[in-house]
C-alpha positions in Angstrom: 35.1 -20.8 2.3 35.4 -17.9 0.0 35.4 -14.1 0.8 32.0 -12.2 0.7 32.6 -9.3 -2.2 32.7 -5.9 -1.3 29.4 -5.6 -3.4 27.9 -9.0 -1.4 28.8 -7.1 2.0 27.3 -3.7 1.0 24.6 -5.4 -0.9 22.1 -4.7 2.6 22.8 -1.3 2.6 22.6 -0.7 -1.0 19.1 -2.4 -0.6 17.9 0.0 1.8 19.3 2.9 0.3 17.4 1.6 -3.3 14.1 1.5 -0.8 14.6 5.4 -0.3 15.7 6.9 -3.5 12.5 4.6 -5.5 9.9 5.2 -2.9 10.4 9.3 -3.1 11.8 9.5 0.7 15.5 10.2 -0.1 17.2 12.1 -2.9 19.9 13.3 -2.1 23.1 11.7 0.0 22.2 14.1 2.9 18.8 12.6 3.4 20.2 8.9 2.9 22.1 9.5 5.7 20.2 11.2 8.3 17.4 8.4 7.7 19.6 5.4 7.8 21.8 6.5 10.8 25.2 6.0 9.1 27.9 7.5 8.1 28.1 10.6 5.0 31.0 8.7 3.8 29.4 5.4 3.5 26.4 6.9 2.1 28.5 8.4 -0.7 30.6 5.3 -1.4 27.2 3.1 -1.5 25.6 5.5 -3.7 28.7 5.9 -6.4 28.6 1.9 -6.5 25.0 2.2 -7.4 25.9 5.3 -9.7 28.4 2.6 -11.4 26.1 0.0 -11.6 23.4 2.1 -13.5 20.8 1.1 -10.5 21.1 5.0 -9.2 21.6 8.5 -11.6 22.1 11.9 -10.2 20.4 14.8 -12.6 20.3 18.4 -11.7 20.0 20.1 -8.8 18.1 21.1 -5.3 18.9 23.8 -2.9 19.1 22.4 0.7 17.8 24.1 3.8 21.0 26.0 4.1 21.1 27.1 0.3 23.8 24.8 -0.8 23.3 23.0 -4.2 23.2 19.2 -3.8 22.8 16.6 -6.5 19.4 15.2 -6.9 19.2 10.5 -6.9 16.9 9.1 -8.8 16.7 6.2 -9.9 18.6 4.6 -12.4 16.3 4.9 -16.3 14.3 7.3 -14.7 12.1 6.3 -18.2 11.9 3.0 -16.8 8.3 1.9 -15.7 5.9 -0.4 -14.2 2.0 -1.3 -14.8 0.1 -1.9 -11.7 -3.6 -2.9 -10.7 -5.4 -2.2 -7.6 -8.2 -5.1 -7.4 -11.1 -4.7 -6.0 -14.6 -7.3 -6.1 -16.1 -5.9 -8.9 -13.4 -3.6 -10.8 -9.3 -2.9 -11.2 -7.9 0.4 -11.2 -4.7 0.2 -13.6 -2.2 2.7 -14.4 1.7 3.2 -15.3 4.0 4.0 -12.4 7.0 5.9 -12.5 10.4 5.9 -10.0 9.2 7.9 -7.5 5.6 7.2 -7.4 4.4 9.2 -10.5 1.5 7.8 -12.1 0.2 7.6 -16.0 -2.9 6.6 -18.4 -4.8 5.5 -14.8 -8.3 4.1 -15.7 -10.8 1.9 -13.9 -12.4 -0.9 -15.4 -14.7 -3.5 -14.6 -13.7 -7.0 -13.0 -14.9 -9.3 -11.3 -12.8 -11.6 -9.2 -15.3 -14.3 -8.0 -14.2 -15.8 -12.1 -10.7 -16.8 -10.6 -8.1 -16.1 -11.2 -7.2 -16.9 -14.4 -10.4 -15.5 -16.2 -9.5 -12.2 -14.1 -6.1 -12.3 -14.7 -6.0 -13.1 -18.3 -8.6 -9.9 -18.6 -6.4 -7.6 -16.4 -3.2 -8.7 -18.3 -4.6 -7.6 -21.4 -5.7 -4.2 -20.2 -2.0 -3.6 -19.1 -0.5 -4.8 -21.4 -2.2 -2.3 -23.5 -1.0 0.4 -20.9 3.4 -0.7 -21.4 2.3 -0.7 -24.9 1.2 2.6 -25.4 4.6 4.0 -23.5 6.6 6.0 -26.0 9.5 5.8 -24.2 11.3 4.0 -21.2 10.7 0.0 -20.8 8.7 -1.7 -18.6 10.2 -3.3 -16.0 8.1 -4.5 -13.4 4.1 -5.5 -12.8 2.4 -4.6 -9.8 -1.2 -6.0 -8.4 -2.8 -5.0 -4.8 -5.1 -7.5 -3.9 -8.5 -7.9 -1.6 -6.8 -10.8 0.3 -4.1 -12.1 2.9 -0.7 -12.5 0.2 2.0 -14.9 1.1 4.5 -12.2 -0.5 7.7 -15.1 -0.4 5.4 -17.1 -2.4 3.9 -15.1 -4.4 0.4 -16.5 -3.7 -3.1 -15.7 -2.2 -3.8 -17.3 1.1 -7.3 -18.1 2.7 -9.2 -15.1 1.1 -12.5 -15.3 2.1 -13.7 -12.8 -0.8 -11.5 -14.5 -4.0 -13.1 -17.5 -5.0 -10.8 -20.1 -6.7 -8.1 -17.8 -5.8 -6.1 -19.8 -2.6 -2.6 -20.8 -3.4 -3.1 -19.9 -6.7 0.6 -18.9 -8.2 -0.1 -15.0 -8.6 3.5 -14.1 -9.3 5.1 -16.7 -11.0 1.7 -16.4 -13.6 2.6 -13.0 -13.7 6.2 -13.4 -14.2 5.8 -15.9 -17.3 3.0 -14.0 -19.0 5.2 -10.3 -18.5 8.4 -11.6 -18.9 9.6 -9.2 -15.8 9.3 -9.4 -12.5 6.0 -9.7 -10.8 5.0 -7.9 -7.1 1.9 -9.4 -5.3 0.8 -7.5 -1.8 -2.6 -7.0 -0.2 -4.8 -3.7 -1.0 -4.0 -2.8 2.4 -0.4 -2.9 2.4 0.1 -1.1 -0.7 -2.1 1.6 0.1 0.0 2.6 3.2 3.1 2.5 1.6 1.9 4.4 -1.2 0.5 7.0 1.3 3.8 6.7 2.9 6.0 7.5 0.3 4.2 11.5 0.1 3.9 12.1 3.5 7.1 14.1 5.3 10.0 11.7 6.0 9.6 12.3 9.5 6.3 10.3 10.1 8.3 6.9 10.1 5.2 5.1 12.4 1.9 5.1 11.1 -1.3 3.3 10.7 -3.2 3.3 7.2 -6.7 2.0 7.3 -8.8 1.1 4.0 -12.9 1.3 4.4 -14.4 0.1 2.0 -16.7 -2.7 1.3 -14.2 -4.6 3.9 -11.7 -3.7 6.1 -7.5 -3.4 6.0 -5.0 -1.9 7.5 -1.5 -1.6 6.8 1.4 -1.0 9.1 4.4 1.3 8.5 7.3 0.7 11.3 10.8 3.0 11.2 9.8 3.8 7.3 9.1 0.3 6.5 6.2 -2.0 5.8 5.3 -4.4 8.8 3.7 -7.3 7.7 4.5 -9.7 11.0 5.3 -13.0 11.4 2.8 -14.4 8.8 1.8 -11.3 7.0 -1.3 -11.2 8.6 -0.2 -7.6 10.4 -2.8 -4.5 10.5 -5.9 -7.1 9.8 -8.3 -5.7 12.5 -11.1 -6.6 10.7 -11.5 -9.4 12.4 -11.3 -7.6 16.2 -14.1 -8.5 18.1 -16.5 -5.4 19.2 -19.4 -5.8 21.7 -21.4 -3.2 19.2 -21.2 -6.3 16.9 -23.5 -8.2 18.7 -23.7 -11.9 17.4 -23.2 -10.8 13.3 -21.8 -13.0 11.9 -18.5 -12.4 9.8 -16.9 -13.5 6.6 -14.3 -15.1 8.9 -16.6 -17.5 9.8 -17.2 -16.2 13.6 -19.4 -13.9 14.9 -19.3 -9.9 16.5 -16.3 -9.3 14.2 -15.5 -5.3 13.4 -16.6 -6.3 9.4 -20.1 -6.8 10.5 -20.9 -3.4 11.8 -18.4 -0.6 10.5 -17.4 -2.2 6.4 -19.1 -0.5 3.8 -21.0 -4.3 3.4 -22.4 -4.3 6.7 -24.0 -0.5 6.3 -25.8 -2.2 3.0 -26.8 -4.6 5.4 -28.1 -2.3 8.1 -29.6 0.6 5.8 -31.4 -2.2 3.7 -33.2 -3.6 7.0 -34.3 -0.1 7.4 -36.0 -0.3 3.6 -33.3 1.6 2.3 -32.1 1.2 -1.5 -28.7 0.7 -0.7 -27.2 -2.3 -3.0 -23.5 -1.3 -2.7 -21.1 1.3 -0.7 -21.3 3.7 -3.4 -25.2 3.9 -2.7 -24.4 4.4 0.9 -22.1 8.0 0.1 -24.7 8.7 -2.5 -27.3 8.3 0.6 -24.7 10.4 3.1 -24.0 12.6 0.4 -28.2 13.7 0.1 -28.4 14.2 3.9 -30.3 10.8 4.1 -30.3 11.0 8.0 -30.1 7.1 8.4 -27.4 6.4 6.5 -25.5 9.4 8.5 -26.5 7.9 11.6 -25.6 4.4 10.0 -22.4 6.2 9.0 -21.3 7.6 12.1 -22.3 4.4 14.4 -19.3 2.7 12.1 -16.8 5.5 12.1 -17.1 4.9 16.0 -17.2 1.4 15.8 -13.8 1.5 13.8 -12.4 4.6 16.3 -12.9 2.2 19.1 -10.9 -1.0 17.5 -8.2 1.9 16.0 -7.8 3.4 19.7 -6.5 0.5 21.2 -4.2 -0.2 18.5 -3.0 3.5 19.1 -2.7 3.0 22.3 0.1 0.3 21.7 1.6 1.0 18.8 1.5 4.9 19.0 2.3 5.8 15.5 3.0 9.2 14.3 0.1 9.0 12.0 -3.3 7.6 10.9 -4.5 7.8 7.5 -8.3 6.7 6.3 -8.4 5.5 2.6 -10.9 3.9 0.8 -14.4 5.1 -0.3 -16.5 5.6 2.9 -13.2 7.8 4.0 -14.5 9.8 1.8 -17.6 10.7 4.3 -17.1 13.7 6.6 -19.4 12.2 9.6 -17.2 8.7 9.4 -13.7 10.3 9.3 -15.1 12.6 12.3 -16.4 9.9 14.6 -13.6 7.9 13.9 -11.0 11.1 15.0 -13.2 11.7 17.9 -13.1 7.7 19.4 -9.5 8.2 19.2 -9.0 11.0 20.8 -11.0 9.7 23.6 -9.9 6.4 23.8 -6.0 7.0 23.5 -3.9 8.7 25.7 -2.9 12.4 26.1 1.0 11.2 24.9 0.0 9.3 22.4 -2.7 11.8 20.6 0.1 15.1 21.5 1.2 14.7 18.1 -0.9 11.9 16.4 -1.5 13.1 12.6 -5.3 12.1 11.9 -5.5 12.8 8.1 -7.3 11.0 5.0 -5.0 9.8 2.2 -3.2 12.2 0.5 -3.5 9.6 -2.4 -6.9 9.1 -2.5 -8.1 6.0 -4.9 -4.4 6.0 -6.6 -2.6 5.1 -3.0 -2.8 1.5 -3.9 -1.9 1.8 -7.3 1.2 4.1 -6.8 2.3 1.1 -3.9 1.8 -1.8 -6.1 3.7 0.2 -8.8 6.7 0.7 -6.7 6.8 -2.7 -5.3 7.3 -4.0 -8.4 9.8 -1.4 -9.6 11.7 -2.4 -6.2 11.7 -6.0 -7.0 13.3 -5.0 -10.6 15.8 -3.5 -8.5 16.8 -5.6 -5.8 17.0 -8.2 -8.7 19.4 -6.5 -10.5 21.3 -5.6 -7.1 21.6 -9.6 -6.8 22.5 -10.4 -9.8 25.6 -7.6 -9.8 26.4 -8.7 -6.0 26.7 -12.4 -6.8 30.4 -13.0 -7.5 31.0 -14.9 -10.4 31.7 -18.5 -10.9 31.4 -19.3 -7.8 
């Protein structure tokens, strides 16, 4: 047997402290420390390997809360980029992202995901490619899509969507990887919208619960800091609870009463159209909300609660430091309110004490800026291998 390197043994820690400096929670030593639990001096030997390796840079400096200078980490070619999609059923929001979460040339364009995947990723392509194009500076080196589907991340690969045609098992990543040349990231919308929210909300809110509401339902799970995706990656998917206000409705899933049919932005198309309501698409449901249309408020609230009452119980077990609503209908006052008030009944007085109820800081761009940096992180535990493996061995 042959000795692990020093780099092979540190190469963990070095992972985690990477995590940190490129999702915007660390920059400085002091910080790396207190968050990881260990030692200043093996924070500062770990960082000067990284320093070495070109993976980590220090520029300028910060005051701390006492006043004392410190050095400021970044990440190594802060010029350095990745192109990112967030993927919805009818349209992509693309954009550059930067080390730390920064964003650039963001647009929306249209797409529709029921052609398969390789019509829709031949068109998205194109339209980023475009994007690393136009970069002056810096090189690309990472690309990053949030999909509306269950991802196999080790694989790479969609799994069982029910709303991607054509788009089960299909080799995402490695299609990427060959048409980019770089390293691909593939995660679900969920997922990379909370740890895109994650990564601008105070390093002390290590637990929390991100929900998407849109025309479906997602939620993504952050755990001490990190993304939880479970034992299959199927963590955070409560769209698929069972509710009794559900009734017999039946679900995408292919069972009935699931949360989907009565608080997504689908099922309020459904239930304001039975009321002879033009309603063809959640943006024509906060268009109706917007106008005072008192149905679709009543609709509205009915599935904030509906949502508050599946959240509550998850609360309840997990009790997270934090809940954040993304997604379009979280952009409706009477939703976000009924869903605040369902958990503050349904949970308990511990659990709500200091519960953070907030929408997105991100807004529409939390997805984007968490594909973005999942790719950029791949990038970099890549070339934190590839330095880590001893040679000729």
């Amino acid at each position: 047997m042959h000795e692990k390197s020093p780099a092979t043994r540190s190469a963990p820690l070095a992972a985690r402290v990477l995590d940190l400096i490129a999702s915007g929670q660390a920059a400085s030593r002091t910080e790396l420390s207190a968050l990881l639990g260990a030692a200043p001096s093996t924070i500062s030997l770990t960082v000067s390997q990284l320093v070495d390796r070109g993976l980590v840079a220090e520029g300028g400096t910060a005051s701390s809360t006492g006043g004392r200078p410190r050095k400021v980490l970044r990440i190594g070619g802060a010029e350095d980029f990745a192109v990112a999609a967030d993927v919805g059923g009818r349209h992509a929001r693309i954009g550059v992202v930067l080390p730390g979460g920064g964003l650039d040339g963001v647009a929306t364009l249209p797409l529709d995901i029921a052609a398969g995947p390789e019509a829709a990723l031949a068109q998205l392509a194109g339209s980023l490619e475009q994007l690393a194009e136009q970069r002056k500076t810096g090189r690309l080196r990472g690309v990053g899509l949030s999909l509306p589907g269950p991802v196999d991340t080790a694989a790479g690969r969609v799994t069982l969507p029910s709303r991607m045609p054509g788009w089960n098992e299909f080799p995402v990543r490695d299609w990427l990887r060959e048409r980019f040349g770089v390293p691909g990231a593939v995660e679900n919308d969920a997922n990379c919208m909370a740890f895109g929210e994650h990564t601008v909300r105070p390093a002390g809110l290590r637990q929390s619960v991100t929900v998407k509401i849109g025309s479906a339902i997602g939620a993504g799970i952050i755990a001490d800091g990190r993304l939880y995706r479970g034992a299959t990656g199927a963590a955070g998917d409560i769209t698929h609870v069972r509710i009794d206000g559900a009734a017999d409705h039946p679900c995408s899933c292919g069972n009935t009463g699931c949360l989907e049919t009565v608080a997504s932005g689908a099922a309020l198309v459904r239930i304001l159209r039975e009321t002879g309501a033009e309603a063809d698409t959640t943006e024509d449901i906060v268009r109706l909300v917007e106008d005072a249309d008192p149905a679709a408020t009543r609709a509205v609230r009915q599935a904030g609660g509906h949502l508050g009452t599946v959240l509550a119980a998850n609360v309840n077990f997990f009790n997270p430091d934090a809940v954040y609503l993304g997604g379009i209908l979280s952009t409706l006052e009477p939703f976000v309110a009924a869903v605040r008030s369902r958990l503050y009944e349904g949970c308990h007085p511990l659990v709500t004490k200091h519960l953070v109820i907030d929408r997105a800081q991100l807004g529409a761009d939390a997805g984007l800026v968490g594909a973005g940096l999942f790719a950029l992180q791949q990038a970099l535990e890549l070339a934190l291998r590839e330095v880590a493996e001893p040679q000729g061995m």
